[in-house]
C-alpha positions in Angstrom: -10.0 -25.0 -28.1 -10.2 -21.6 -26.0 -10.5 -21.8 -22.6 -13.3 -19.3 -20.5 -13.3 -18.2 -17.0 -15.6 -19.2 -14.5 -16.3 -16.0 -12.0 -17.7 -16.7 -8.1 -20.7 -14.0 -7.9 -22.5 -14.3 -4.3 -21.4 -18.1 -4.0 -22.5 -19.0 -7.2 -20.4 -19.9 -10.3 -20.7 -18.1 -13.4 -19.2 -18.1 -16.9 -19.0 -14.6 -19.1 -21.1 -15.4 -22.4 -17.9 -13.5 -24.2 -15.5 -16.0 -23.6 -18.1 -19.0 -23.4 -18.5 -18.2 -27.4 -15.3 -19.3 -28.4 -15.0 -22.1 -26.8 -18.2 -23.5 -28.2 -16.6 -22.4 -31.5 -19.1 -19.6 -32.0 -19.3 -15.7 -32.5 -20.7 -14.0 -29.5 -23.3 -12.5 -31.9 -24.5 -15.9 -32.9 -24.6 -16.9 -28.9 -26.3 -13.8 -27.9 -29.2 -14.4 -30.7 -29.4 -18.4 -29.3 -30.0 -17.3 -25.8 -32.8 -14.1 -26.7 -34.2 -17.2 -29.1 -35.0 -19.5 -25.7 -35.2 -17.4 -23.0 -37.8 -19.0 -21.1 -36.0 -22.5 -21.8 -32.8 -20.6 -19.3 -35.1 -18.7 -16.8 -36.9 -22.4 -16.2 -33.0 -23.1 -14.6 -32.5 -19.9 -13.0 -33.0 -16.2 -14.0 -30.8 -14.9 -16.9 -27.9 -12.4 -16.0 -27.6 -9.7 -18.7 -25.3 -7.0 -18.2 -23.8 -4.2 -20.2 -20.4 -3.3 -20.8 -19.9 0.3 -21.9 -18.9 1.1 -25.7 -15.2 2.3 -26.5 -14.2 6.1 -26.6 -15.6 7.4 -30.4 -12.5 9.1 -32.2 -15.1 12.3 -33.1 -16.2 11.9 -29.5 -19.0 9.9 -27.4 -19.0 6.5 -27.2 -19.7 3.0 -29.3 -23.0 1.2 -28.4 -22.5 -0.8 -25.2 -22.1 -4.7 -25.6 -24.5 -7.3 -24.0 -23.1 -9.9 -22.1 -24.9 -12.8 -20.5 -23.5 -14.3 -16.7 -25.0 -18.0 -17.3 -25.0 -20.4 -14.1 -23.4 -23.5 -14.5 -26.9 -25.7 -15.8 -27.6 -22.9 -17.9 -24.2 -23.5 -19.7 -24.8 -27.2 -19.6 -28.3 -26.3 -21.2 -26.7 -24.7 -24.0 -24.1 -27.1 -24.7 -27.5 -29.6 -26.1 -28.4 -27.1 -28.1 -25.0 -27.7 -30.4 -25.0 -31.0 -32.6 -23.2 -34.0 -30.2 -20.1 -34.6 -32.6 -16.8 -35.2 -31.1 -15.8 -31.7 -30.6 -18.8 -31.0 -29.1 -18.2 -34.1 -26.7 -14.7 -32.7 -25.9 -16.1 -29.5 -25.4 -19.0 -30.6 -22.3 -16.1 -32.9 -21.3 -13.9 -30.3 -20.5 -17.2 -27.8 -19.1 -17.6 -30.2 -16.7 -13.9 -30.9 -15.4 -13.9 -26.8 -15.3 -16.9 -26.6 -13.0 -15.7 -29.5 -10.7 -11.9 -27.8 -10.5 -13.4 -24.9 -9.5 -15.4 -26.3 -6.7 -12.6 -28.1 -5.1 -10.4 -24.9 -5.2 -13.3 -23.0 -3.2 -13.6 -26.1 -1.2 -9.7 -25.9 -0.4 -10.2 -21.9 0.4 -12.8 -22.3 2.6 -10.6 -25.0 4.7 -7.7 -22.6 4.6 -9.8 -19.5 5.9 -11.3 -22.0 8.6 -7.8 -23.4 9.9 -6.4 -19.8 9.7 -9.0 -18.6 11.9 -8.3 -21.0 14.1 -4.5 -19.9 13.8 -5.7 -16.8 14.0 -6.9 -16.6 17.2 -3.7 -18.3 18.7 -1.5 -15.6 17.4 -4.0 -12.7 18.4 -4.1 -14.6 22.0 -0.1 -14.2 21.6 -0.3 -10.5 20.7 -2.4 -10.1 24.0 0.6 -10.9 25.9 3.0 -9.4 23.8 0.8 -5.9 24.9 0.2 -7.1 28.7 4.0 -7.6 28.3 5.0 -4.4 27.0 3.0 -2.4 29.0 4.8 -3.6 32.1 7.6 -3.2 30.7 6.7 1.0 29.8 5.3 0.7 26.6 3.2 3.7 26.0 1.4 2.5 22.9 1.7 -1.7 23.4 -2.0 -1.6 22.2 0.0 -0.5 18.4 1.0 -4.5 18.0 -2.0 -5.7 16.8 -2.0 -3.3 14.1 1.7 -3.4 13.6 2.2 -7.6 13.8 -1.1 -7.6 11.0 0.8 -4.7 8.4 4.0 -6.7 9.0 3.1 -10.1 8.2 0.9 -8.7 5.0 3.9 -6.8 3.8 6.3 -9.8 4.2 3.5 -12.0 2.2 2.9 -9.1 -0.4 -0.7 -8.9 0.5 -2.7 -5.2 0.2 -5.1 -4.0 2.8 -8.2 -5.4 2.8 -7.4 -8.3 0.0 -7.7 -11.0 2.9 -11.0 -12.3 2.2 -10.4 -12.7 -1.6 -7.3 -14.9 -1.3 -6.9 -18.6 -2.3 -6.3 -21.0 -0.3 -2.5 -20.9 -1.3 -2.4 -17.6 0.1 -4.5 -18.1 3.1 -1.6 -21.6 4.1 1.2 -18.7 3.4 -0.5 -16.7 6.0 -1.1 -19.5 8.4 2.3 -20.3 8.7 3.0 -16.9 9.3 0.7 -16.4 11.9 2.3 -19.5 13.4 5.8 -17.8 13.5 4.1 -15.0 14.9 2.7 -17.0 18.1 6.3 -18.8 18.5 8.4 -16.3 18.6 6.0 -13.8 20.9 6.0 -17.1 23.4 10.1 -17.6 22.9 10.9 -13.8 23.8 8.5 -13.6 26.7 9.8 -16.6 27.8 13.6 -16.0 27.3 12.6 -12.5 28.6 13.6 -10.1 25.7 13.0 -6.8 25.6 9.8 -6.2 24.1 10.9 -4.2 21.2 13.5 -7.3 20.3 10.4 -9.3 20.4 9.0 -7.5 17.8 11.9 -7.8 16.1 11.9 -11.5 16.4 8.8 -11.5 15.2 9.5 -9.8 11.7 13.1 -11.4 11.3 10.9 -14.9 11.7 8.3 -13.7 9.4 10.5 -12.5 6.9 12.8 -15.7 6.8 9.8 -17.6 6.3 7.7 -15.4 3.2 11.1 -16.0 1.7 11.0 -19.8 1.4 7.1 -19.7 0.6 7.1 -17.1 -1.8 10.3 -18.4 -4.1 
């Protein structure tokens, strides 16, 4: 039995009609003429997605004709599962739609509880790297203000996370960072505390990070 994808698009779950067809044991072609057969019987559930992916590079030059593709909601699938005969495989087959549909929830479920609690963590640390600056600057730092900027890039680079790829991370992810963040706060409130210089508390900072992505990331 293939398996399909199920894509989030604006907080809704889809499933790509191209790998939906095989794992209803059909030919795309066969699915596409099924769903152009019914419309109105899918737009009563929600209005249909078609999209259009372009056609492959001609060898004499231009292109094939693009390919149709349908983005069905989750009832819409479930809709066209009672369009198949109910047989066994066919019983597996909404079986295992369902369980798909309800793993995915609970994985966004446990991302938006990890984005939440690392908001809250969050805010700790950037509290910390408040007085990490404060600290700096009376210490003659000319560019304290640098550590917000510096502490973020450092802990990304230790998790092996890109620029701007935050807000698309699971939930895994979005723990690894936590923790992180946690170091972060601890070791900013040790050195201020044990009164480091504030370059060595930067320092601390990254040696703490860095021991830490190591254990989370093997």
């Amino acid at each position: 039995m293939t398996d399909f994808s199920i894509a989030l698009i604006k907080s809704e779950f889809r499933v790509d009609s191209r790998t939906l067809a095989p794992f209803l044991d059909q030919r795309h072609r066969n699915l596409l003429e099924l769903l152009d057969k019914y419309p109105e019987d899918f737009e009563e559930i929600s209005p249909l997605t078609v999209l259009a992916e372009k056609g492959v590079a001609l060898p004499h030059g231009g292109f094939a004709k693009p390919s149709r593709y349908y983005m069905l909601t989750e009832d819409q699938c479930y809709l066209l599962l009672t369009y198949s005969k109910n047989t066994l495989e066919a019983r597996k087959r909404k079986i295992k739609l369902v369980k798909a549909f309800r793993d995915a929830r609970t994985q966004l479920a446990k991302r938006d509880i990890a984005r939440i609690e690392g908001k809250a963590v969050r805010h700790l640390e950037t509290d910390a790297i408040r007085d990490l600056v404060e600290y700096a600057r009376t210490n003659g730092s000319k560019s304290s203000e640098m550590y917000y900027m510096t502490i973020t890039k450092m802990t990304n680079s230790a998790l092996g996370i890109d620029a701007g790829q935050r807000d698309n991370l699971d939930a895994r992810k979005l723990n690894e960072i936590k923790i992180a963040e946690t170091m972060v706060q601890i070791a900013i409130s040790d050195g201020i505390n044990a009164g480091l210089n504030y370059k060595d508390i930067y320092k601390l900072c990254k040696d703490r990070v860095s021991a830490i992505a190591k254990t989370l990331l093997n």
